[in-house]
mmCIF file of the C-alpha atoms, coordinates in Angstrom:
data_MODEL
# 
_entry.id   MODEL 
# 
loop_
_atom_site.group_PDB 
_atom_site.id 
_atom_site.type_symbol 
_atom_site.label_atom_id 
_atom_site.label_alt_id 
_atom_site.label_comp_id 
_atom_site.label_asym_id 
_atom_site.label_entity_id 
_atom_site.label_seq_id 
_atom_site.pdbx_PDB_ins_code 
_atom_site.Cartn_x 
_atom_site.Cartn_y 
_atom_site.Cartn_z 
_atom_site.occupancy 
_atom_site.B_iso_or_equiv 
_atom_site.pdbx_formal_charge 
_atom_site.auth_seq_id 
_atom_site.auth_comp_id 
_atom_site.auth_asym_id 
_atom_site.auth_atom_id 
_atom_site.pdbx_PDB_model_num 
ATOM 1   C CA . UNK A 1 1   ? -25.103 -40.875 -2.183  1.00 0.00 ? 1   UNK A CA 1 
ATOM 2   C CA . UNK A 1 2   ? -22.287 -40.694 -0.090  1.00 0.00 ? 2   UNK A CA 1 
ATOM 3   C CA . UNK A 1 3   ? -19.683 -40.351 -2.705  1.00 0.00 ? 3   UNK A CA 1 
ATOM 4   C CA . UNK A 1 4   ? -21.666 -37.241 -4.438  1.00 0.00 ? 4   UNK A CA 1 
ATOM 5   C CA . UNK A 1 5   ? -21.981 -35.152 -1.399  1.00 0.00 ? 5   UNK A CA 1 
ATOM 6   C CA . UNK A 1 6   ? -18.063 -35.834 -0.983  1.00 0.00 ? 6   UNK A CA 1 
ATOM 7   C CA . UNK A 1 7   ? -17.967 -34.497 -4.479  1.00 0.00 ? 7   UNK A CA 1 
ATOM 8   C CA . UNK A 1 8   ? -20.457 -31.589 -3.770  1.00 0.00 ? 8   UNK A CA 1 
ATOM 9   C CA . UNK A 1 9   ? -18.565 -30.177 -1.111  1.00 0.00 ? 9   UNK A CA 1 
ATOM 10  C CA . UNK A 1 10  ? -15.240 -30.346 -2.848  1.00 0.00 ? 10  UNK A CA 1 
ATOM 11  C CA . UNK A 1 11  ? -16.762 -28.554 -5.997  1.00 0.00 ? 11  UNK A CA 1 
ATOM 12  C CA . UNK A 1 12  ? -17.842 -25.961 -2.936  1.00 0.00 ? 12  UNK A CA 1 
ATOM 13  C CA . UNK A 1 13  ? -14.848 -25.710 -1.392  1.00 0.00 ? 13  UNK A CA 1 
ATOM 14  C CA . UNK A 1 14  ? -12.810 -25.114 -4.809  1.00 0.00 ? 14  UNK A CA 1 
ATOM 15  C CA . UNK A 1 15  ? -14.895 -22.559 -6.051  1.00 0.00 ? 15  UNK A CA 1 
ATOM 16  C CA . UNK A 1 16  ? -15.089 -20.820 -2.847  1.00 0.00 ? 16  UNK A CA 1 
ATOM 17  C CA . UNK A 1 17  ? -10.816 -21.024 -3.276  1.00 0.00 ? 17  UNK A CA 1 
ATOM 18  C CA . UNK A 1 18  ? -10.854 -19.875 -6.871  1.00 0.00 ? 18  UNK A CA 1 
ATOM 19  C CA . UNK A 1 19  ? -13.210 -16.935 -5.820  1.00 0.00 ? 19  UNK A CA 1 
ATOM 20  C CA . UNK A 1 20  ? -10.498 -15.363 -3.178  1.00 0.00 ? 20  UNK A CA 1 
ATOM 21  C CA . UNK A 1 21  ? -7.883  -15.837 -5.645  1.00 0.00 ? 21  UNK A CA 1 
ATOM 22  C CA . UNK A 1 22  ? -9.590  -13.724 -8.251  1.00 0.00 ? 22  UNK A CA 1 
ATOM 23  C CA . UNK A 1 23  ? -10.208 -11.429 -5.597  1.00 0.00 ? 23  UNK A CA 1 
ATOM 24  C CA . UNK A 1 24  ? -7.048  -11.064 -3.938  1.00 0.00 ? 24  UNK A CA 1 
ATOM 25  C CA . UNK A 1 25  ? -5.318  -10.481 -7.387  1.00 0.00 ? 25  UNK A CA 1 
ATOM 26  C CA . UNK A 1 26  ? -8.035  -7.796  -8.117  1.00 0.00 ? 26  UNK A CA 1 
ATOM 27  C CA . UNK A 1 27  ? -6.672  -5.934  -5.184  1.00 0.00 ? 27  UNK A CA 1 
ATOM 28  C CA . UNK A 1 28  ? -4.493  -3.708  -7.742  1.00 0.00 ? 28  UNK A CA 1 
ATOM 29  C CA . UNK A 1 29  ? -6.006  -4.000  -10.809 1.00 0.00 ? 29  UNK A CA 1 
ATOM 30  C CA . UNK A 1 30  ? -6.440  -0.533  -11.723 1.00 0.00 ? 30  UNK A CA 1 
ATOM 31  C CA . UNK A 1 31  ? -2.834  0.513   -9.756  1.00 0.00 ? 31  UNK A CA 1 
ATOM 32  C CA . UNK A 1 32  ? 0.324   0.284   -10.659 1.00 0.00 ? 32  UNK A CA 1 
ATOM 33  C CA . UNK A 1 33  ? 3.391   1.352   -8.893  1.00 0.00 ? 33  UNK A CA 1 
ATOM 34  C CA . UNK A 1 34  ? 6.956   2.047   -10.000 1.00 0.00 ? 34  UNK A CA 1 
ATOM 35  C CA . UNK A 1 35  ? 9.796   3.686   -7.314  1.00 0.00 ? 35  UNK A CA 1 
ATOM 36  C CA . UNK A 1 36  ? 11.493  3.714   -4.902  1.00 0.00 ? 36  UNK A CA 1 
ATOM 37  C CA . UNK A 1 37  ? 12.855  6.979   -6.179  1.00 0.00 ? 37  UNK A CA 1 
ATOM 38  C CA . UNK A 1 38  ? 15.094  8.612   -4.055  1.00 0.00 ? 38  UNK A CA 1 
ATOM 39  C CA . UNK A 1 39  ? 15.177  12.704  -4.215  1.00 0.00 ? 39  UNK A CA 1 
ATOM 40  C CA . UNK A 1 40  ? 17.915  12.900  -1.952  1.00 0.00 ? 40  UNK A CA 1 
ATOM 41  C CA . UNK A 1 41  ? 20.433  10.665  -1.434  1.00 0.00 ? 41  UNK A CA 1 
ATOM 42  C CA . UNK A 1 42  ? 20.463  8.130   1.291   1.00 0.00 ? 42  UNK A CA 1 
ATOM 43  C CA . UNK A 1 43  ? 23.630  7.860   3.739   1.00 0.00 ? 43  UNK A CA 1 
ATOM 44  C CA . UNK A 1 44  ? 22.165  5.791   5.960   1.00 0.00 ? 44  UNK A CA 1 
ATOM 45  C CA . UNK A 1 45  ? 24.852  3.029   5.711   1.00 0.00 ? 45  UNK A CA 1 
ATOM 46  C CA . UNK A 1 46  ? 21.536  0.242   7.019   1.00 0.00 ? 46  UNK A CA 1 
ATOM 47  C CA . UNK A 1 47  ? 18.871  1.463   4.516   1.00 0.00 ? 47  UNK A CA 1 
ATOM 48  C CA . UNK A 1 48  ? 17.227  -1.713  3.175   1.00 0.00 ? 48  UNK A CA 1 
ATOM 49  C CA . UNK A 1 49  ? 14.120  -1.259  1.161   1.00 0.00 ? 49  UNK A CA 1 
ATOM 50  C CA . UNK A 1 50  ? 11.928  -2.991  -1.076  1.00 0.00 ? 50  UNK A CA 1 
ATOM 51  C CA . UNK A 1 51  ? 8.796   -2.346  -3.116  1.00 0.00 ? 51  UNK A CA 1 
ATOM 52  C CA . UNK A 1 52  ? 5.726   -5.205  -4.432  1.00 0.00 ? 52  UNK A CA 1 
ATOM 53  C CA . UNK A 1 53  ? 2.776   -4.583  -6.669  1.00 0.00 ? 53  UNK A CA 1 
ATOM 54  C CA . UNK A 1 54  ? 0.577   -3.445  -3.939  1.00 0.00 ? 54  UNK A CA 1 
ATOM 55  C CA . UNK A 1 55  ? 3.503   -2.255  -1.283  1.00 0.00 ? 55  UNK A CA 1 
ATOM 56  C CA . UNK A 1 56  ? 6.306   -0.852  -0.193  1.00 0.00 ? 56  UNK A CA 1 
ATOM 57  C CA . UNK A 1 57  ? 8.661   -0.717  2.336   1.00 0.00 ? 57  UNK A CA 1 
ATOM 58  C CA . UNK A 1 58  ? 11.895  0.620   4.181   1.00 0.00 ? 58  UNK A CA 1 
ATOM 59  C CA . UNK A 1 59  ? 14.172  0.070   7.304   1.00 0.00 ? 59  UNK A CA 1 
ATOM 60  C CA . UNK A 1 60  ? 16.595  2.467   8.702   1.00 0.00 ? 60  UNK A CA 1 
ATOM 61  C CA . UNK A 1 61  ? 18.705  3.459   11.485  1.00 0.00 ? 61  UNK A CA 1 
ATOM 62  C CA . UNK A 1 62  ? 19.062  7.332   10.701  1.00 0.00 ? 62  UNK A CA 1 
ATOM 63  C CA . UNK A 1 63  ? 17.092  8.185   7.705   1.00 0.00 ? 63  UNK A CA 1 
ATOM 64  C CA . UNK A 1 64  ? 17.008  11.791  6.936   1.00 0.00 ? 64  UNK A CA 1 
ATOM 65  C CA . UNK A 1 65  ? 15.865  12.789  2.854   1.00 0.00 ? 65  UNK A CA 1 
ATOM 66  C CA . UNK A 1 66  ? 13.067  12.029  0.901   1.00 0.00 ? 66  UNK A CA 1 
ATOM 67  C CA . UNK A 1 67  ? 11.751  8.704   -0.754  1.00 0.00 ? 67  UNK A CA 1 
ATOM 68  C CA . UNK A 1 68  ? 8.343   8.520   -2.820  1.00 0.00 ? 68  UNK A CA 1 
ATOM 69  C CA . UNK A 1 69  ? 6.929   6.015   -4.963  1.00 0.00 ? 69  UNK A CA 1 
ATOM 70  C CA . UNK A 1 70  ? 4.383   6.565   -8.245  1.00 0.00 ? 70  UNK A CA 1 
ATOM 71  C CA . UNK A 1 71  ? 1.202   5.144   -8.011  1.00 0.00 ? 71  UNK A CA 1 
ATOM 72  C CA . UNK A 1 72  ? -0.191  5.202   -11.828 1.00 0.00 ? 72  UNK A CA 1 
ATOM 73  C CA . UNK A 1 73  ? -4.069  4.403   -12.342 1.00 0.00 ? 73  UNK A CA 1 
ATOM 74  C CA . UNK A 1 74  ? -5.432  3.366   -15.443 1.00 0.00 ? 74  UNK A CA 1 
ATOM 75  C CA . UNK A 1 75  ? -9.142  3.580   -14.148 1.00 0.00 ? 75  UNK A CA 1 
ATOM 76  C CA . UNK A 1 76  ? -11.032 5.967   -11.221 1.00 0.00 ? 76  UNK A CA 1 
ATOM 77  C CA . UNK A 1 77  ? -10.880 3.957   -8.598  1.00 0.00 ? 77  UNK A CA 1 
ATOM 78  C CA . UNK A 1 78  ? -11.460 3.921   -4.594  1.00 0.00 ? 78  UNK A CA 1 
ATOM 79  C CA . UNK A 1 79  ? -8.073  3.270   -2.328  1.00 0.00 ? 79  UNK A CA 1 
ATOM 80  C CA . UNK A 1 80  ? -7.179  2.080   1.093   1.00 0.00 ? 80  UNK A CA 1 
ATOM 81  C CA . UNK A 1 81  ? -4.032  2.969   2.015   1.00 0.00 ? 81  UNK A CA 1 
ATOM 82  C CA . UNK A 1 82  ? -2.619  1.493   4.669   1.00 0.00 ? 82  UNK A CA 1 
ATOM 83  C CA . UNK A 1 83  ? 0.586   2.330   6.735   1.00 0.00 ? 83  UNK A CA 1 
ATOM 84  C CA . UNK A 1 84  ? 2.595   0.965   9.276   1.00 0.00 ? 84  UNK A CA 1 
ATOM 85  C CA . UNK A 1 85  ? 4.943   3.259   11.081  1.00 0.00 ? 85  UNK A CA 1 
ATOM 86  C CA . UNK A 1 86  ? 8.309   2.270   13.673  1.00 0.00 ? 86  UNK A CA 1 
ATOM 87  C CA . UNK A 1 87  ? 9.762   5.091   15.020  1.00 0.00 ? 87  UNK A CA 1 
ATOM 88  C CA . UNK A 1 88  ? 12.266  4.673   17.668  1.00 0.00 ? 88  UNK A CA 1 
ATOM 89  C CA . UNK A 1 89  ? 13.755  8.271   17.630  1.00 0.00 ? 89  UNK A CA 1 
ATOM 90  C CA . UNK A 1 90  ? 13.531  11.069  14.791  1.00 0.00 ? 90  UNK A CA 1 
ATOM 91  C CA . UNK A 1 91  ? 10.294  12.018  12.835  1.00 0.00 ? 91  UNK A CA 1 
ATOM 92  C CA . UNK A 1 92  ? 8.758   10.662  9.730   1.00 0.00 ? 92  UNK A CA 1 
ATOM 93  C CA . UNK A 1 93  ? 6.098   12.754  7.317   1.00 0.00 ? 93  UNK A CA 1 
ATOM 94  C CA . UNK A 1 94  ? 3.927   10.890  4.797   1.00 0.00 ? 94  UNK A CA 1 
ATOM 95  C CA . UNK A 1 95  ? 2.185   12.433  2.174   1.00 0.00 ? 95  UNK A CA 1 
ATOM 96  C CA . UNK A 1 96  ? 0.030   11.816  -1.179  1.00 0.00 ? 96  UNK A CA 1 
ATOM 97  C CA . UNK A 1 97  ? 0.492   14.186  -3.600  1.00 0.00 ? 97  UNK A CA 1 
ATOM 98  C CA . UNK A 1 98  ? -1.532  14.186  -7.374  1.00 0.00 ? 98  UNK A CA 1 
ATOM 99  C CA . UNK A 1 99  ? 0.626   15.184  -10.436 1.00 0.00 ? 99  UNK A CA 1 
ATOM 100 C CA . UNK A 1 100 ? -1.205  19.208  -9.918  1.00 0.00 ? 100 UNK A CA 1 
ATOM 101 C CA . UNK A 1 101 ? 0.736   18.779  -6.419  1.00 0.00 ? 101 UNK A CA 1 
ATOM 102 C CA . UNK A 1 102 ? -2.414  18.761  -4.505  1.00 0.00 ? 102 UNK A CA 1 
ATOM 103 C CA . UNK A 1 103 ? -2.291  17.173  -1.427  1.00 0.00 ? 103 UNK A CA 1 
ATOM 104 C CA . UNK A 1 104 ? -4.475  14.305  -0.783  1.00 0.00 ? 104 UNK A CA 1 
ATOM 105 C CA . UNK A 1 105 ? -3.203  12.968  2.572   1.00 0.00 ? 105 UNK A CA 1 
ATOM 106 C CA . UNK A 1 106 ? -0.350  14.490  5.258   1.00 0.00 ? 106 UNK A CA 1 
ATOM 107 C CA . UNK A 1 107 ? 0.533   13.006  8.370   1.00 0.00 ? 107 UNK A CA 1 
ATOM 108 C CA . UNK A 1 108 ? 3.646   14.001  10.657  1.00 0.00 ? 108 UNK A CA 1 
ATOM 109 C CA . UNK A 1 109 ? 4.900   10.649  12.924  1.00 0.00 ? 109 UNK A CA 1 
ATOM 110 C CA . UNK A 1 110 ? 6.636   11.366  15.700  1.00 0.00 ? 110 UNK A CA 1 
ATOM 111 C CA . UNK A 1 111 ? 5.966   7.753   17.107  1.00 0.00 ? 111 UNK A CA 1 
ATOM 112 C CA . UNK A 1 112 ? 5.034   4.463   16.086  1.00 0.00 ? 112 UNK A CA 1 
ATOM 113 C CA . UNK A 1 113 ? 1.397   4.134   14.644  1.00 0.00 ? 113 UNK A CA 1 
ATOM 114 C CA . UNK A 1 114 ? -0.929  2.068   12.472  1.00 0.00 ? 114 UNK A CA 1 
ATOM 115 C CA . UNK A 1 115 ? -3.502  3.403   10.339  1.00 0.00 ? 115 UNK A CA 1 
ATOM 116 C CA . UNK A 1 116 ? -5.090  3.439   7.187   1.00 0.00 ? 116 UNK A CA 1 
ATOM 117 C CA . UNK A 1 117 ? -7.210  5.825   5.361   1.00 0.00 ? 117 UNK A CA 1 
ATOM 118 C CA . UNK A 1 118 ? -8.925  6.204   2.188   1.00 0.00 ? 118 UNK A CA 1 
ATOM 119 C CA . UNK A 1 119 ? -8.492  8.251   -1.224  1.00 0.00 ? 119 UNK A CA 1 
ATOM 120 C CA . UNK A 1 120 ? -10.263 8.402   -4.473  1.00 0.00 ? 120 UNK A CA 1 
ATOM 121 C CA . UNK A 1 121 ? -8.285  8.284   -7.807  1.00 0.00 ? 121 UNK A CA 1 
ATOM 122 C CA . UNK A 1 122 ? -9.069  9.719   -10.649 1.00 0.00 ? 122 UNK A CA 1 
ATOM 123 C CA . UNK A 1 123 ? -8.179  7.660   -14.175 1.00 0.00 ? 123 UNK A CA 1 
ATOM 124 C CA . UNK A 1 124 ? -4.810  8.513   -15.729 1.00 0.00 ? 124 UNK A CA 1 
ATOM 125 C CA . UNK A 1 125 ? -3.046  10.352  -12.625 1.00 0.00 ? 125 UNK A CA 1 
ATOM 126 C CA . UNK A 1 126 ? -0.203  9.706   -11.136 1.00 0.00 ? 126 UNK A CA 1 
ATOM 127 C CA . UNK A 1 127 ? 0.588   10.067  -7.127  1.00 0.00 ? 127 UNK A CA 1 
ATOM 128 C CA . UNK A 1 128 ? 3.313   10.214  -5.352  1.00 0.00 ? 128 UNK A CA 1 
ATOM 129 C CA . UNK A 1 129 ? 3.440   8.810   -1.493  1.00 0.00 ? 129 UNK A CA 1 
ATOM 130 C CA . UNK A 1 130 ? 6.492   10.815  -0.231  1.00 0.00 ? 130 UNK A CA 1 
ATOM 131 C CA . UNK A 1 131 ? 8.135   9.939   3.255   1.00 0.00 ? 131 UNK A CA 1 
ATOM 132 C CA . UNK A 1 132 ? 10.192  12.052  4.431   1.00 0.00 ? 132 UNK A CA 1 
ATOM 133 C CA . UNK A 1 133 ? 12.604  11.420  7.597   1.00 0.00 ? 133 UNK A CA 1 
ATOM 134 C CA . UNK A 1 134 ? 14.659  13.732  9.903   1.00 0.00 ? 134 UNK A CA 1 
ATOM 135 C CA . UNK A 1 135 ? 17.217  11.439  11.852  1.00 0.00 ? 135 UNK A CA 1 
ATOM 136 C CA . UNK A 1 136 ? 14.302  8.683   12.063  1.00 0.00 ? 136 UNK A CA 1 
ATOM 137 C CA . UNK A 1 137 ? 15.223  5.113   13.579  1.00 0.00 ? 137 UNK A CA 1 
ATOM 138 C CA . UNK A 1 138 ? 12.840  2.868   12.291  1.00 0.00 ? 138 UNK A CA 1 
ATOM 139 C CA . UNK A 1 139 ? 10.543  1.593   9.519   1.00 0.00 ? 139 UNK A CA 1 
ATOM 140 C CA . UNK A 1 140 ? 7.413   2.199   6.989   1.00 0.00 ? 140 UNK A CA 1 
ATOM 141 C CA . UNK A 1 141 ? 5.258   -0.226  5.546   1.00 0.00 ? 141 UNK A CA 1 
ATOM 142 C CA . UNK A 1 142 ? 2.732   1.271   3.165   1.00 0.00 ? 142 UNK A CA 1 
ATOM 143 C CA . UNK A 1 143 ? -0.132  -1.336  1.471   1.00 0.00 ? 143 UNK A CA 1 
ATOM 144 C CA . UNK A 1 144 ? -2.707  -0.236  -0.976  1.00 0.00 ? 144 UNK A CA 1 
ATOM 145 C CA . UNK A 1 145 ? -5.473  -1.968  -2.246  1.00 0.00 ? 145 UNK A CA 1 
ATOM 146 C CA . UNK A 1 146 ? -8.580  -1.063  -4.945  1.00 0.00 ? 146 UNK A CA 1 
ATOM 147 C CA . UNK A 1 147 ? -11.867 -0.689  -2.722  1.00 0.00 ? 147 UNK A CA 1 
ATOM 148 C CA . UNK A 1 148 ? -14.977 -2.834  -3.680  1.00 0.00 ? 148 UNK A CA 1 
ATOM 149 C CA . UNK A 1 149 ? -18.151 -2.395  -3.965  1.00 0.00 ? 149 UNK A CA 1 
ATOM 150 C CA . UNK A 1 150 ? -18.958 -6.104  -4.071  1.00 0.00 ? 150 UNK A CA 1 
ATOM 151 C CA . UNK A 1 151 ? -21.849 -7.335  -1.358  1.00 0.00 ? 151 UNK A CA 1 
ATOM 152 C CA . UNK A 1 152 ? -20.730 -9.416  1.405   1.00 0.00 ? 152 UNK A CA 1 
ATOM 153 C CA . UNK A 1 153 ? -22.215 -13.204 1.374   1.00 0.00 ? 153 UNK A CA 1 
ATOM 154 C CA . UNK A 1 154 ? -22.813 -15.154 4.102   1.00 0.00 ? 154 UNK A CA 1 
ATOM 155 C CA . UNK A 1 155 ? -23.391 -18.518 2.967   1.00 0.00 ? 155 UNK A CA 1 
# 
């Protein structure tokens, strides 16, 4: 009896593991991202960037142009997009444009901040998330994820 509840709960516990690992791969499924593209050149000598399936990324010490990367979806889907800003000096602007130019989300940082917000994307678009610095000393962290619709379950 003993050995089959041992065997219960570490069916349980695997599928329970299995289950956020479909889930956290999901988080993109519909998104794809290529960039950074830069539109102007960087001379910031410490630029260091990079870019994931669901993020991307930057450091600088005086970052003044314009960076964006494409966010492609295959399917409408619901976003969270979430962004970490540093800003020790300078100012930062973030924005979402669709391929019509349309705006879908502006922001102007003059100061560190942490927020997220939401966007709905239609199928077969591309956006751009542009930052934009004027002698900014700092960093951007940008995270996006597919929204679900899924119940939560308490077990």
């Amino acid at each position: 009896m003993k050995n089959q509840i041992t065997q219960l709960v570490v069916l349980f516990f695997m599928a329970v593991n299995v289950s956020a690992q479909s889930s956290a791969g999901a988080a993109t499924k519909s998104i794809s991202a290529a960039g950074t593209f830069f539109k102007t050149p960087i001379t910031d000598a410490r630029w260091n960037n990079a870019n994931g399936k669901s993020f991307t990324k930057a450091q600088y010490a005086n970052y003044s142009g314009e960076t964006e990367i494409r966010l492609n979806t295959e399917w409408e889907v619901d976003a969270n997009i979430k962004l970490a800003i540093t800003l020790v000096k300078g100012e930062l602007d973030v924005e979402m444009v669709n391929s019509k130019g349309e705006k879908v989300y502006s922001r102007k940082f003059q100061e560190s901040e942490n927020l997220n917000f939401d966007a709905h994307l239609e199928a077969g678009e591309t956006y751009l998330i542009r930052f934009i610095g004027r002698g900014a000393k700092g960093s951007y962290y940008c995270h996006w994820t597919e929204k679900t619709n899924q119940p939560n379950i308490t077990i």
